[in-house]
Biopython code that builds the backbone (N, CA, C, O; Angstrom):
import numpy as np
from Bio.PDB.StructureBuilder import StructureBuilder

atoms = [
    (1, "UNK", "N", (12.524, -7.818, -6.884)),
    (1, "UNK", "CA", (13.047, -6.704, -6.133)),
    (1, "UNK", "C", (13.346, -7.191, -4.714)),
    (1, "UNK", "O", (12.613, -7.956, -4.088)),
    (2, "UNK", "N", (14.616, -6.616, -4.222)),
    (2, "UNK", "CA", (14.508, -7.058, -3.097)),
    (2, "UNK", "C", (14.164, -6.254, -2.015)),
    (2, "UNK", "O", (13.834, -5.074, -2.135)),
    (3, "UNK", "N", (14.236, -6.896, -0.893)),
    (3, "UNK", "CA", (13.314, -6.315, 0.251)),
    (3, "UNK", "C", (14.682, -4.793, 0.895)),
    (3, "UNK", "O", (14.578, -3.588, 1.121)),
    (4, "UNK", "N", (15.742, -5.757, 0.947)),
    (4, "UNK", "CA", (16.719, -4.292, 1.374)),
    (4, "UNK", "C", (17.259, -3.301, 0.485)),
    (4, "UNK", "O", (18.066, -2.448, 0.854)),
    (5, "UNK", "N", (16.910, -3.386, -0.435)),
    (5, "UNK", "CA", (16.501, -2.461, -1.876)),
    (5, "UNK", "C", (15.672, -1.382, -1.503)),
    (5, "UNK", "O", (16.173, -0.377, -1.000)),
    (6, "UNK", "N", (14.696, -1.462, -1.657)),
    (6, "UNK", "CA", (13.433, -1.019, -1.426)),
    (6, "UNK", "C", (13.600, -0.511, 0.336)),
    (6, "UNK", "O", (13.181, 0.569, 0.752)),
    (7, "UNK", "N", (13.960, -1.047, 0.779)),
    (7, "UNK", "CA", (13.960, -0.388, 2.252)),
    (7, "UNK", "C", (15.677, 0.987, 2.402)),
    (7, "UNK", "O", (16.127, 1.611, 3.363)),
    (8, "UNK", "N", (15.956, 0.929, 1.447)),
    (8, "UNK", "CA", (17.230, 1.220, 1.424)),
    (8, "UNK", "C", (16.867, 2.182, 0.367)),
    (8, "UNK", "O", (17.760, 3.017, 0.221)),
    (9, "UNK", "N", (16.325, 2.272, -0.056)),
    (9, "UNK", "CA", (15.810, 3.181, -1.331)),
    (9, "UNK", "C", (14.758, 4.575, -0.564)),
    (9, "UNK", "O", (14.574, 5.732, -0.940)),
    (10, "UNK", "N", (14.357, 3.981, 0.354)),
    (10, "UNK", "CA", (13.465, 4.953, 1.620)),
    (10, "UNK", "C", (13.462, 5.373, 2.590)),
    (10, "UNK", "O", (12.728, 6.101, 3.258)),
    (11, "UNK", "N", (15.015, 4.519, 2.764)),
    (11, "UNK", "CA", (15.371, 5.298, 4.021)),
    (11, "UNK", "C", (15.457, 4.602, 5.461)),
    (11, "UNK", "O", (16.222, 4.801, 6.405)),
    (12, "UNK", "N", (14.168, 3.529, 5.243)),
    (12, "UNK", "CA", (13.688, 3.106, 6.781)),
    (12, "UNK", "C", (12.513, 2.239, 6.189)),
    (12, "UNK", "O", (11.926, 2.440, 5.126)),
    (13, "UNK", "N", (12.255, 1.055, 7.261)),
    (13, "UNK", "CA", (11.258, 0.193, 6.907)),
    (13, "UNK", "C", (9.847, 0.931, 7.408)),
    (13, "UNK", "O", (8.735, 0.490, 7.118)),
    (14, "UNK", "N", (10.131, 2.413, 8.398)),
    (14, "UNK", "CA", (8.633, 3.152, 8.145)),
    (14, "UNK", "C", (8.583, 4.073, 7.501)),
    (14, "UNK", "O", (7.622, 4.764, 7.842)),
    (15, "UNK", "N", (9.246, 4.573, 6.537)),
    (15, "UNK", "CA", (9.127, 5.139, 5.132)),
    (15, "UNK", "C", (9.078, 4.619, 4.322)),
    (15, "UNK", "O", (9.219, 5.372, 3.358)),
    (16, "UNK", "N", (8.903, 3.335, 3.954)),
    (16, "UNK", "CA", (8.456, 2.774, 3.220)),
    (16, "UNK", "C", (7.249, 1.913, 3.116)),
    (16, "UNK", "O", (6.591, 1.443, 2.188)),
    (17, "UNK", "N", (7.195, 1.876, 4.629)),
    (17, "UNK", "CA", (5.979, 1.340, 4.962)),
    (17, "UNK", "C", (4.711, 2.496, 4.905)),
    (17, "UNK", "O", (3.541, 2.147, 4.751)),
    (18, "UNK", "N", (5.108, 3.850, 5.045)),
    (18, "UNK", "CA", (4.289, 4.798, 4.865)),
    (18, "UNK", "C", (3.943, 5.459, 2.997)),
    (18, "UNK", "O", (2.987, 6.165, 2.676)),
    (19, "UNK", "N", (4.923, 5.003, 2.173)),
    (19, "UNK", "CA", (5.020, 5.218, 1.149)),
    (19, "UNK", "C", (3.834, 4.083, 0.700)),
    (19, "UNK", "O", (2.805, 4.440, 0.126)),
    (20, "UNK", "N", (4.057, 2.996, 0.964)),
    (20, "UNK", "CA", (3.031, 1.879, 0.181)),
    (20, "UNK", "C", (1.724, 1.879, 1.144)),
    (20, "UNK", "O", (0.844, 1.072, 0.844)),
    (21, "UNK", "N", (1.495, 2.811, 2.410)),
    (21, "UNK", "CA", (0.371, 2.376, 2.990)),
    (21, "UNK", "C", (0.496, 1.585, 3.677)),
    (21, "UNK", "O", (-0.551, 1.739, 4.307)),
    (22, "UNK", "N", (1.068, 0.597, 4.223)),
    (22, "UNK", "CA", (0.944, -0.327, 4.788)),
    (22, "UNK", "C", (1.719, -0.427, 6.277)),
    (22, "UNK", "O", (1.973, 0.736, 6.593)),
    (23, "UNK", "N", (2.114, -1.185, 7.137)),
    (23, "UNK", "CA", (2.312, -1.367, 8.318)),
    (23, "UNK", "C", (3.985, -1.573, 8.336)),
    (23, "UNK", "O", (4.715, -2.123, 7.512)),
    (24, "UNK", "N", (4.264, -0.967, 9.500)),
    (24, "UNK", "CA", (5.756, -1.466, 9.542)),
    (24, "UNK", "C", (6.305, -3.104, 9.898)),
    (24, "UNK", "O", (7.373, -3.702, 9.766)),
    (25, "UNK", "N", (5.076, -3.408, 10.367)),
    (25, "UNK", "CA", (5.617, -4.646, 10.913)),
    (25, "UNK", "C", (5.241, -5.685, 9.628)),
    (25, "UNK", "O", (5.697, -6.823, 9.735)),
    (26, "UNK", "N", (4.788, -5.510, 8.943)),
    (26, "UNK", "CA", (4.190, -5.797, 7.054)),
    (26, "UNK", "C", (5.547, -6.173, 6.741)),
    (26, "UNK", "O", (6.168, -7.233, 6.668)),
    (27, "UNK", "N", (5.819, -4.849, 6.568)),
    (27, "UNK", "CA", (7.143, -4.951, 5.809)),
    (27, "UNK", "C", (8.181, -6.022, 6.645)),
    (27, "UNK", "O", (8.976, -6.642, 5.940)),
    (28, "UNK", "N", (8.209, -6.288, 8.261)),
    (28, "UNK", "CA", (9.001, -6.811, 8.208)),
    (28, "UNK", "C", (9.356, -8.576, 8.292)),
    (28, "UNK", "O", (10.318, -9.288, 8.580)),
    (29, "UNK", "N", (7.938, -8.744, 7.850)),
    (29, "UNK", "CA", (7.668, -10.284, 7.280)),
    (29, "UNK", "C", (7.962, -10.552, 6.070)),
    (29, "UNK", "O", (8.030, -11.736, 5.739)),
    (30, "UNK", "N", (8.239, -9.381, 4.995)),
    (30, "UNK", "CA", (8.531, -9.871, 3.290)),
    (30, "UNK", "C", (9.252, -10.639, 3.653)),
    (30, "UNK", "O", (8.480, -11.560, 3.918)),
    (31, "UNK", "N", (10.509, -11.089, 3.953)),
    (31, "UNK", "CA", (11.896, -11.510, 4.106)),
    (31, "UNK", "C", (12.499, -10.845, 2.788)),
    (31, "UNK", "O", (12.521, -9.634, 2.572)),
    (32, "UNK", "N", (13.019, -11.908, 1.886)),
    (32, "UNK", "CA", (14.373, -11.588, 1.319)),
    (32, "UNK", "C", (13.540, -10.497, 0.306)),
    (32, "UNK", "O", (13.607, -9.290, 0.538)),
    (33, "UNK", "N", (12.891, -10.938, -0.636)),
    (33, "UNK", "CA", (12.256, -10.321, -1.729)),
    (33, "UNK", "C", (10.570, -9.212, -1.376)),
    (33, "UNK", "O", (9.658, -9.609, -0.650)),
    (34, "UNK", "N", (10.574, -8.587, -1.714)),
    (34, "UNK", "CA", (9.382, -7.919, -1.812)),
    (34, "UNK", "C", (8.665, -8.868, -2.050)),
    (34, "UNK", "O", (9.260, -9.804, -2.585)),
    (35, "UNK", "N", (7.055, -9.085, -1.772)),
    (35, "UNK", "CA", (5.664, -9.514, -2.527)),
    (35, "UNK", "C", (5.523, -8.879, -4.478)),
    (35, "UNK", "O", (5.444, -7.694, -4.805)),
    (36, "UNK", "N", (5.529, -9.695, -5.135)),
    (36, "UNK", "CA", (4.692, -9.164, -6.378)),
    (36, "UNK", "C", (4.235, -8.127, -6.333)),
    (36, "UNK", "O", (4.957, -7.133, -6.257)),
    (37, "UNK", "N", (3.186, -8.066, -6.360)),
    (37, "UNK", "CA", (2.222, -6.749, -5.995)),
    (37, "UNK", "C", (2.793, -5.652, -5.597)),
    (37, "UNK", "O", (2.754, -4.670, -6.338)),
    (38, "UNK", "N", (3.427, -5.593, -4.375)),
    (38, "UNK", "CA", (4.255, -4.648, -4.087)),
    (38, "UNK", "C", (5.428, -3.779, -4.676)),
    (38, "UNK", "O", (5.847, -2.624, -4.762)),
    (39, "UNK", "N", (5.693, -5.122, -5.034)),
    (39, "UNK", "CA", (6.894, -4.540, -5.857)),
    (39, "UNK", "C", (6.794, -3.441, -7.311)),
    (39, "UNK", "O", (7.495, -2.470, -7.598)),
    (40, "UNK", "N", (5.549, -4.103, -8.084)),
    (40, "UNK", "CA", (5.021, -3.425, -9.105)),
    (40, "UNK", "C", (4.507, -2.062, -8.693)),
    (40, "UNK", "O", (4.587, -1.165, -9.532)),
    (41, "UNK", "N", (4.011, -1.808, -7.555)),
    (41, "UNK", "CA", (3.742, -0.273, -6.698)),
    (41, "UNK", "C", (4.781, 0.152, -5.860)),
    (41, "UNK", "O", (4.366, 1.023, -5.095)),
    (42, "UNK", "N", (6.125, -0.150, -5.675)),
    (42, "UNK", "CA", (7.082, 0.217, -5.620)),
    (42, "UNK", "C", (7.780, 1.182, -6.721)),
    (42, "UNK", "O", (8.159, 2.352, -6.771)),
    (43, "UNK", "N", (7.739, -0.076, -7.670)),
    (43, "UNK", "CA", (8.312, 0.657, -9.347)),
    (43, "UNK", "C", (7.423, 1.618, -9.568)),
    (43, "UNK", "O", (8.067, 2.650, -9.752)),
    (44, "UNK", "N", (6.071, 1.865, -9.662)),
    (44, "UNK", "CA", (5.404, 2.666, -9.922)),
    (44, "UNK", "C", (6.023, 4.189, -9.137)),
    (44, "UNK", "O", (6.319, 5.202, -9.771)),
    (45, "UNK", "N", (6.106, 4.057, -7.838)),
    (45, "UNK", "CA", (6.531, 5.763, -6.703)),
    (45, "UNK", "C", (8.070, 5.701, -6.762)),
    (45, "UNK", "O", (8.709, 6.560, -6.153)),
    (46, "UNK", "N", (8.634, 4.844, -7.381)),
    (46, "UNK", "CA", (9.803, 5.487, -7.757)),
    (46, "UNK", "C", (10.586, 5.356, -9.234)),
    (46, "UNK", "O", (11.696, 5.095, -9.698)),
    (47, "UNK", "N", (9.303, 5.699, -9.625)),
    (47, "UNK", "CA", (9.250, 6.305, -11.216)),
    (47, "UNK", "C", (10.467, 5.194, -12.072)),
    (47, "UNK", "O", (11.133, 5.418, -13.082)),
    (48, "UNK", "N", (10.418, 4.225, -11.376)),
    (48, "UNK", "CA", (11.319, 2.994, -12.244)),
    (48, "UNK", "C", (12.621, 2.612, -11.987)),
    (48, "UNK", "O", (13.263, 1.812, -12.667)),
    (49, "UNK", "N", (13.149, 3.405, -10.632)),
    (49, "UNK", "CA", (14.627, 3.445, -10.014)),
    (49, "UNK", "C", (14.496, 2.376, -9.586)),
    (49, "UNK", "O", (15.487, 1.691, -9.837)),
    (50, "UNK", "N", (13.615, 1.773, -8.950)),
    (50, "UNK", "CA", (13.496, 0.094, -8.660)),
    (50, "UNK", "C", (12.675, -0.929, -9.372)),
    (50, "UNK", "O", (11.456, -0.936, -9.199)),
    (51, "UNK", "N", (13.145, -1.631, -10.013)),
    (51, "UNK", "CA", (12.135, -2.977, -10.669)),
    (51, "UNK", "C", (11.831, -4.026, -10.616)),
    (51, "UNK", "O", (12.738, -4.852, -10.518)),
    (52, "UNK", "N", (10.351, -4.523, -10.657)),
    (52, "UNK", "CA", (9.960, -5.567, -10.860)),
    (52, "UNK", "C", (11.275, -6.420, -11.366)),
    (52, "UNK", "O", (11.961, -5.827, -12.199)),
    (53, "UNK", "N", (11.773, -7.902, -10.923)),
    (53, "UNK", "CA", (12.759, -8.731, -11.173)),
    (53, "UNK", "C", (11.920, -9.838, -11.338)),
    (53, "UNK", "O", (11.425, -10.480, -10.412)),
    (54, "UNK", "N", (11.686, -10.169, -13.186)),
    (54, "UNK", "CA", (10.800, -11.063, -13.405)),
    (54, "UNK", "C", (11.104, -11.908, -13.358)),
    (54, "UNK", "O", (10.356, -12.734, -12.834)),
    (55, "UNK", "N", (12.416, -12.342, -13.863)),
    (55, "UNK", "CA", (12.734, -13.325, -12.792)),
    (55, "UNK", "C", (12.458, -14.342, -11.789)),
    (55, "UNK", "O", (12.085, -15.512, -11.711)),
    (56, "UNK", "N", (12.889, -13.143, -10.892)),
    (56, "UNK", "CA", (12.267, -13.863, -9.951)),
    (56, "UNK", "C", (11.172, -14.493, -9.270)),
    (56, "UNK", "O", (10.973, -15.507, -8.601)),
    (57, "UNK", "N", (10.385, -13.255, -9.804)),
    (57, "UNK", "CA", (8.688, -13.811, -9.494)),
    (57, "UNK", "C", (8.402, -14.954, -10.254)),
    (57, "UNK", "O", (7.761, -15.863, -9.726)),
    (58, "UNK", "N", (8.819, -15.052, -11.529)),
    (58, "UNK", "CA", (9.012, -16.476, -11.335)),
    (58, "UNK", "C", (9.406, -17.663, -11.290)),
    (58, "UNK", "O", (8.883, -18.665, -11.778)),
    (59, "UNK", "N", (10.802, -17.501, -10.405)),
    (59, "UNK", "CA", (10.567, -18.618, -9.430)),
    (59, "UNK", "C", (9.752, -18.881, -8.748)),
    (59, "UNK", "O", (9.406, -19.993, -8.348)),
    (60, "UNK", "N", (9.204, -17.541, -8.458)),
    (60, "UNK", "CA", (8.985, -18.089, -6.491)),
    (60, "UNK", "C", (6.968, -18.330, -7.454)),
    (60, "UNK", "O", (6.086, -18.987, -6.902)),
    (61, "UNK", "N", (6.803, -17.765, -8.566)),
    (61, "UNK", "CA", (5.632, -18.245, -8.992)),
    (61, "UNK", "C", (5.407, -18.685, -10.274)),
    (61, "UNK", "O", (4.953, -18.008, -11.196)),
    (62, "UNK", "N", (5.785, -20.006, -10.311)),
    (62, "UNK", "CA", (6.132, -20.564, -11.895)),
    (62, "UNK", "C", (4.719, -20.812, -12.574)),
    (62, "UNK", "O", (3.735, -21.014, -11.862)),
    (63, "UNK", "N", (4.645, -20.798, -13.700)),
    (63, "UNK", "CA", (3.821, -20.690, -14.381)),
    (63, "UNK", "C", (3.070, -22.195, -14.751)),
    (63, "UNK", "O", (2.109, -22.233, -15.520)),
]
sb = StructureBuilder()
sb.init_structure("model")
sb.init_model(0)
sb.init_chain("A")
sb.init_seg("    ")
for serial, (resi, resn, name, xyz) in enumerate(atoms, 1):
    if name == "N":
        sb.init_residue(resn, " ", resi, " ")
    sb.init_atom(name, np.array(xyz, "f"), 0.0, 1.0, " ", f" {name:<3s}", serial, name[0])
structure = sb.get_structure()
């Protein structure tokens, strides 16, 4: 998932930062892609309009 997805999906990097709990300035270290984790509790609060891109996770975490 990517990061301007997800920020674009909420509006603002502090609505989304308020949606997951976390800090605005959090969010604005992901860079390109969301964190894992995040992303899977992303998909979760928006009932699947955004998804996990398995993919990608792994690349960035190969098995």
């Amino acid at each position: 998932m990517r990061t301007a997805d997800a920020i674009a999906y909420f509006g603002s990097q502090g609505r989304l930062a308020k949606a997951i709990d976390i800090s605005q300035p959090a969010i604005s270290k992901w860079g390109e892609d969301v964190p894992t984790l995040r992303a899977y509790q992303i998909q979760v609060l928006t009932l699947g309009e955004l998804k996990v891109d398995l993919p990608l996770i792994e690349q960035v975490n190969p098995v």
